[in-house]
N, C-alpha and C positions, 0 to 999 in steps of 0.2 A: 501294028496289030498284035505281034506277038509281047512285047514289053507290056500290051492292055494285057492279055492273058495271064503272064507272071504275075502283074500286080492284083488280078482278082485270086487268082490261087493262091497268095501274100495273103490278102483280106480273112479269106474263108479259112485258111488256117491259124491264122490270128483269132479270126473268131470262136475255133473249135479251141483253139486251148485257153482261151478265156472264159470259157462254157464252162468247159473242163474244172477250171478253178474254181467257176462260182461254186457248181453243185458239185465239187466235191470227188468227183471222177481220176481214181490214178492213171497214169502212166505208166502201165510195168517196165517199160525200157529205163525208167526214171525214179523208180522205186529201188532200183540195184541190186533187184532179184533177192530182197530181206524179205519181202511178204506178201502173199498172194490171196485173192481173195475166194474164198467158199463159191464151188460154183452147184450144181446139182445135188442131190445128194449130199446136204450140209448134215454134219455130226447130230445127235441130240444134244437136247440142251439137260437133259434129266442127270441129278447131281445123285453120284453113288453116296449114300449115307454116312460113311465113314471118311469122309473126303469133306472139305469146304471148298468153297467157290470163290473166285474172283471175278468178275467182270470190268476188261478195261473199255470206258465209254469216253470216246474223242466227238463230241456232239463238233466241234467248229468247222469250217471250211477255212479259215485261218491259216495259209503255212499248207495246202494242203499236199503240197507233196513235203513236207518236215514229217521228219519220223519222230516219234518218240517209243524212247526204246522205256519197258518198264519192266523192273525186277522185284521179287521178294528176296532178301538176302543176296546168297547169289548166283540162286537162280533165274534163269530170264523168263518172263513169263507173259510177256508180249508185247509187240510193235503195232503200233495206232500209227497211219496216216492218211490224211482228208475225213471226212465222214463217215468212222467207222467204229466194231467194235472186236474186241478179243479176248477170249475168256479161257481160264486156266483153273485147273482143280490140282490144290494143295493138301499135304497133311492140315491138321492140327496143330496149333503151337502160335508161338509169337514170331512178326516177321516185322526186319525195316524192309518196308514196302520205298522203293525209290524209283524216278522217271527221271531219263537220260534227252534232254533236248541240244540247248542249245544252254541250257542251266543243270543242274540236280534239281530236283523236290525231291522230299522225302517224310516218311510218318511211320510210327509205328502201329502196326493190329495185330489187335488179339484175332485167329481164327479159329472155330467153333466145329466142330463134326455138323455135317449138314446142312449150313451155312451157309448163303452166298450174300456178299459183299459185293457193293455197287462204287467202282472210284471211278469218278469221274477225270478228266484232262480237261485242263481250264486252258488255252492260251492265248498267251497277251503280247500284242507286238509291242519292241522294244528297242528302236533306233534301227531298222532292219535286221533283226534278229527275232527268232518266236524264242519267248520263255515258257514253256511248260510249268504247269502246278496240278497238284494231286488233289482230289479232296472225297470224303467217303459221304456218301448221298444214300440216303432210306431205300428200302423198298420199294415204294410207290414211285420216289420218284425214279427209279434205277431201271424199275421193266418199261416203263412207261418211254424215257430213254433207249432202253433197249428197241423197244417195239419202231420209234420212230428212225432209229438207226438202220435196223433191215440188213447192214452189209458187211458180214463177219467176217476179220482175216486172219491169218495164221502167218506164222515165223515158217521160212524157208530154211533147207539144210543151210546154205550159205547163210541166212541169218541169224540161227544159232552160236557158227561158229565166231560171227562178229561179237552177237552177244559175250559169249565167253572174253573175248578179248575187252570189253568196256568193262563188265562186270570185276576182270583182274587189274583194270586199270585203274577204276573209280571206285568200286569198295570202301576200299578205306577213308577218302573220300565223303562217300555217304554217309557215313559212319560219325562221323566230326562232324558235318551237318546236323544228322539226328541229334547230339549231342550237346551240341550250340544250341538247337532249340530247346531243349527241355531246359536248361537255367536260367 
């Protein structure tokens, strides 16, 4: 009688984190304390004038406890993982915009005073590995994205401080990516 018990409490938790994976659901004990997600009282989303926008949009359930860590230079400017999205306000000026998976992607933007830019995260499984890829999507399609996302998260103190540590790691890095691709 009691081994039946085990093995249904086996089930139903097998269950719930399969659930979990479909729709996209983290885990904070399994997230490592890098990011947490918007609970009541979420920020505005109204971009101060002098400021541009970014918006990172992780649409897949793919990987979904894979983090993708993403920078402008080297700054970090947010961590996507499962179904979600993260938005950051930058100066003005040109940035190598680059995403930290399990690969680099990378691209360079121009950002604009008042601006917000829509980069979406593409990811592609690849022999048991997620690859991450960046790519910058319109307006339409970016709020629309937005809108169907619904669930914003923010970098934690602990995940800044990681951040710091990839961004002095991989830089350079990035950089000879960017570089490779434009010739």
């Amino acid at each position: 009688m009691m081994i039946f018990g085990l093995q249904r409490i086996s089930v139903i938790l097998f269950a719930a984190a399969l659930l979990a994976s479909l729709f996209g659901v983290i885990d904070p004990a399994r997230a490592g304390g890098y990011v947490e997600t918007f609970a009541e009282g979420e920020p505005s989303l109204e971009l101060e004038p002098t400021l541009a926008r970014i918006c990172l949009l992780r649409t897949s359930r793919l990987g979904v406890e894979e983090q993708v860590w993403t920078f402008a230079d080297h700054e970090l400017i947010g961590v996507t993982q499962g179904r979600s999205y993260a938005v950051a306000d930058l100066t003005p000026g040109r940035y190598l915009l680059w995403s930290k998976a399990e690969n680099l992607s990378v691209m360079h933007l121009e950002l604009r005073a008042g601006q917000t830019y829509f980069i979406r995260q593409v990811l592609i499984p690849d022999f048991g590995k997620v690859q991450a890829h960046i790519e910058l999507v319109d307006a339409g399609e970016g709020c629309r994205l937005l809108e169907w996302l619904g669930r914003r998260v923010r970098v934690t103190s602990k995940g800044r401080e990681r951040g710091v540590a990839f961004a002095r790691q991989l830089f350079a890095q990035a950089r000879r990516s960017a570089a490779d691709r434009s010739e």
